[in-house]
N, C-alpha and C positions, 0 to 999 in steps of 0.2 A: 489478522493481527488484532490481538485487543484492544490497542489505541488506535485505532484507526475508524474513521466513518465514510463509510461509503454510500454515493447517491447518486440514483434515486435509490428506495427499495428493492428495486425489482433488477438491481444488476446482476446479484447472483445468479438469480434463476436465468437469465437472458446468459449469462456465460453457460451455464451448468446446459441447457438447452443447445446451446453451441457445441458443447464436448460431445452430448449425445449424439448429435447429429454428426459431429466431423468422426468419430468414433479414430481420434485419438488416444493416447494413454495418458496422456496431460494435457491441460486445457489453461491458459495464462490470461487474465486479465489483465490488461495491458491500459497504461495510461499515461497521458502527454505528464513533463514535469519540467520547473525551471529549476530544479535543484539534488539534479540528480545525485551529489556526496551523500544524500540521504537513504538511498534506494538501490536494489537491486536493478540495477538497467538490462534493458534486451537488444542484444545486435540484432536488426532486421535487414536481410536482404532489400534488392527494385522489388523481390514478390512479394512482400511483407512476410516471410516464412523468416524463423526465429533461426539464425545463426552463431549465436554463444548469449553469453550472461558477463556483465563484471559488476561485482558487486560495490557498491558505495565508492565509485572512481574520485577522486578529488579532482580530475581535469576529461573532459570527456566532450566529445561534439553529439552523445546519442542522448535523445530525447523520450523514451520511451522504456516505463517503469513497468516493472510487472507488479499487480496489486490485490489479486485475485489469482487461486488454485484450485479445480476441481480437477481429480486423476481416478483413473481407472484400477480394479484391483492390481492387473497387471504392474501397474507404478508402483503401487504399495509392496506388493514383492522386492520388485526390484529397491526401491530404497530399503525397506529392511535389510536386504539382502547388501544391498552397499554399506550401506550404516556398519553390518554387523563386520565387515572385511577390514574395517579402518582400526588402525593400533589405538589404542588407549593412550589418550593424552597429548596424541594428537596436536595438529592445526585445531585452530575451530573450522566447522563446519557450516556451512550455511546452505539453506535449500536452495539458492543460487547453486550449488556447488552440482548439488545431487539433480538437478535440472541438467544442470550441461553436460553431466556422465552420462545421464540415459540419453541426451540428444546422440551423443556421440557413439553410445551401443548400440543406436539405431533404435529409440522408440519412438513413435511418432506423438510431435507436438505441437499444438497447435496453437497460436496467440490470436489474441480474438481483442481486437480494439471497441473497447466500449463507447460506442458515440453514445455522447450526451449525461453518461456518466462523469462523477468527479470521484478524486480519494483525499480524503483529508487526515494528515496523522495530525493527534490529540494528546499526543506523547509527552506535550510540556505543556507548564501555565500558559503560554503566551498563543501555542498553537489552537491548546483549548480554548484560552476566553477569543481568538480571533474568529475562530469556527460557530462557536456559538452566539458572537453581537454578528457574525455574515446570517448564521438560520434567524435571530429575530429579525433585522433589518427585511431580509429576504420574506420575511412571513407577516411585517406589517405588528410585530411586536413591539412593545415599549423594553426601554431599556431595563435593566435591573439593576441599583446601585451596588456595588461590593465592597468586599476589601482585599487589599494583597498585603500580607505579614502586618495586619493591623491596619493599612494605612486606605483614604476613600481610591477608590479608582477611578481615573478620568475616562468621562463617559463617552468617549471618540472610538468609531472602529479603527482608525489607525494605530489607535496607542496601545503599543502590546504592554504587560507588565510583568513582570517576575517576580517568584514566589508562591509562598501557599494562597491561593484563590477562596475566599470564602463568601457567599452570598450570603448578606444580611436586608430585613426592612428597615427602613429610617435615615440610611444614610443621605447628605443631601452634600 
């Protein structure tokens, strides 16, 4: 996803490295969350094997988001190949959707829980500047002062802000 940051570095490859090795046709980064209405969630069985998908539940006891997709050609097939079967106009469709078809066609999938990994979505001002004052803090950075829609930002990592974000020097 493009708003999204994921960490460390090296989680994809550590997934991608996982699909190889499990030589499934889809391979799920999987990650704990306190807010699943945000996220495509994953039913896990006691084996941790992946038993459906619901997407952005508003009430839900499952804790476990998918965040991360490496798939095999065989996938790619096969979603084109669903993609292209679906009427125009349609539901929307979400790759939640096209996950739990091929589960259900019997392609083999596999959820691979990233210890040690996080996912951060950055999809709004407040997610971003929250994500960004946790990497300075976390890195022993100084703060930066900003503005939000013109106005100074308070410089607490708690304090989220809304609106256009724009870093300036001099602000005090």
């Amino acid at each position: 996803m493009p708003d999204t940051l994921i960490e460390p570095r090296n989680s994809v490859a550590n997934l991608s490295g996982a699909h190889h090795a499990s030589g499934a046709d889809l391979s799920l980064g999987l990650f704990e969350t306190d807010n699943p209405a945000k996220f495509g969630m994953v039913r896990l069985n006691r084996h941790g094997e992946i038993t459906g998908f619901v997407d952005k539940p508003k009430q839900t006891s499952l804790k476990w988001m998918w965040g991360l997709a490496v798939w095999s050609p065989a996938f790619s097939a096969f979603m084109a190949e669903a993609l292209a079967s679906m009427p125009a106009g349609g539901p929307e469709v979400v790759l939640s959707d096209i996950f739990d078809l091929a589960r259900q066609q019997g392609l083999k999938i596999a959820g691979c829980a990233l210890a040690g990994s996080t996912y951060n979505d950055i999809g709004t001002p407040e997610e971003f500047q929250r994500v960004v004052q946790n990497l300075a803090d976390r890195n022993g950075m100084p703060r930066v002062p900003g503005l939000v829609d013109n106005r100074p930002v308070v410089k607490s990592p708690a304090m989220a802000v809304a609106g256009r974000l724009s870093v300036v020097q001099g602000i005090r």
